[in-house]
C-alpha positions in Angstrom: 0.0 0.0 0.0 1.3 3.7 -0.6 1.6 6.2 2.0 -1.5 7.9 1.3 -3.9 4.3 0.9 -2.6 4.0 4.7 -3.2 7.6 5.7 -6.7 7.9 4.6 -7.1 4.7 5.8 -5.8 5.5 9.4 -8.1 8.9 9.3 -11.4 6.6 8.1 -11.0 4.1 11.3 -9.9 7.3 13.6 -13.6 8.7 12.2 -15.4 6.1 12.7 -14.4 5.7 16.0 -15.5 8.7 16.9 -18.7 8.6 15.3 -19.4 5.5 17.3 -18.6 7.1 20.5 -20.5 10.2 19.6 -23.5 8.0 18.7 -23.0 6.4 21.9 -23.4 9.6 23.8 -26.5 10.9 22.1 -28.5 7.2 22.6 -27.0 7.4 26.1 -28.3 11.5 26.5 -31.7 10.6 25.0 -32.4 7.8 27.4 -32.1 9.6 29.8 -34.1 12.5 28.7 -36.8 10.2 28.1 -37.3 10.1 32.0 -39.0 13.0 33.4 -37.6 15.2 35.5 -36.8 14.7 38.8 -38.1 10.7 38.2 -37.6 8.7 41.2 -38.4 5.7 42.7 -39.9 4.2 46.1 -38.7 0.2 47.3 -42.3 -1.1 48.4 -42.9 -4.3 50.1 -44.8 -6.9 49.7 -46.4 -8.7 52.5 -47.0 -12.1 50.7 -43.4 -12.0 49.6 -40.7 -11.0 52.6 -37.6 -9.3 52.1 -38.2 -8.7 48.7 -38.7 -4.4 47.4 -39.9 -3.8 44.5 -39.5 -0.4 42.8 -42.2 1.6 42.3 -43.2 6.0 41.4 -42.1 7.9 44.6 -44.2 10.7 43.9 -47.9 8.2 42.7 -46.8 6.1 45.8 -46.2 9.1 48.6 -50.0 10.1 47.0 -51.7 7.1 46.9 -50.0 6.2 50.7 -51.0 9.7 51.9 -54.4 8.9 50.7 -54.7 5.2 52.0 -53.5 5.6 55.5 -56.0 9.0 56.0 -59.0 7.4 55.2 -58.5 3.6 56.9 -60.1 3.4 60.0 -58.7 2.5 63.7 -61.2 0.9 65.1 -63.0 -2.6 64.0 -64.4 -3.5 62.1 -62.1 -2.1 58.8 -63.0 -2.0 55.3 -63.2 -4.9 53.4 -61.3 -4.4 49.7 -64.0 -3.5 47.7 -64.7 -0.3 50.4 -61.2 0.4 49.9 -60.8 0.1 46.4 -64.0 2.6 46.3 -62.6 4.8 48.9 -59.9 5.2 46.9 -61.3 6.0 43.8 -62.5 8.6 45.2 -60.3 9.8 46.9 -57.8 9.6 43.9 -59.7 10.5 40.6 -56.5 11.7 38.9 -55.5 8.2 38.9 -58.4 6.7 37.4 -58.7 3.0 36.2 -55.1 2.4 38.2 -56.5 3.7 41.7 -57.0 0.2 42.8 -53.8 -1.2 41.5 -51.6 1.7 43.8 -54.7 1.1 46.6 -53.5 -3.0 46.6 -49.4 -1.7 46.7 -50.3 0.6 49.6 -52.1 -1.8 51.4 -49.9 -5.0 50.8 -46.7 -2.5 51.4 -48.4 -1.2 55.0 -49.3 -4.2 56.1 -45.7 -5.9 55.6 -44.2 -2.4 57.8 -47.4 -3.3 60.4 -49.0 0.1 59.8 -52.3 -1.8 58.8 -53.4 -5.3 60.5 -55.9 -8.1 58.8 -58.8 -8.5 61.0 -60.0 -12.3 61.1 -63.3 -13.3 59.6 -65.2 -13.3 56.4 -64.7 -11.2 54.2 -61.4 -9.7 55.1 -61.5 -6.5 56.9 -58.3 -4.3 57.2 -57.5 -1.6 59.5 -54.3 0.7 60.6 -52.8 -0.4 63.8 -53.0 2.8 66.3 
């Protein structure tokens, strides 16, 4: 090969390099712009599964657990789950169809840290420990 073959040849592969790296770095930035803002995230846990977290919206979950714990009762009897799930629907109608799904996380997550007990019987009745 002549001196030039090798030269443009040396300059191509130095190129391409750093496109590679450069496409990299805007995959890499775009990622993470995809996230919102501020995006964080809560470990929950599960009373049916202990010592396991699962990861879940800090900001839906403080909501949704604000929510829960202010409208369970102290006293017996609790609510059963369909009086939760319609508590909090209401109480939550920004988060529409998936109310129930952060109500269930709430009240499996509270119930494994012993903020809300299962009270015996048929059907099940929960309430928050005083």
């Amino acid at each position: 090969m002549t001196k030039t073959v090798k030269k443009v040849t040396k300059t191509v592969t130095k190129v391409t390099k750093t496109v590679t790296k450069a496409a990299k770095a805007v995959k890499k930035a775009a990622k993470k712009a995809a996230k919102p803002a501020g995006a964080r995230t809560v470990d929950v846990l599960n009373v049916n599964a202990p010592g396991k977290t699962y990861k879940r919206d800090a900001v839906k979950y403080q909501a949704a657990r604000k929510a829960f714990l202010a409208l369970m009762p102290t006293k017996a009897p609790g609510f059963t789950q369909a009086e939760m799930f319609e508590a909090m629907r209401k109480a939550l109608p920004e988060f529409g169809t998936t109310s129930g799904w952060w109500m269930k996380t709430v009240q499996l997550d509270a119930e494994a840290r012993g903020e809300v007990i299962r009270d015996g019987g048929k059907p099940l009745r929960w309430r928050k420990v005083k």
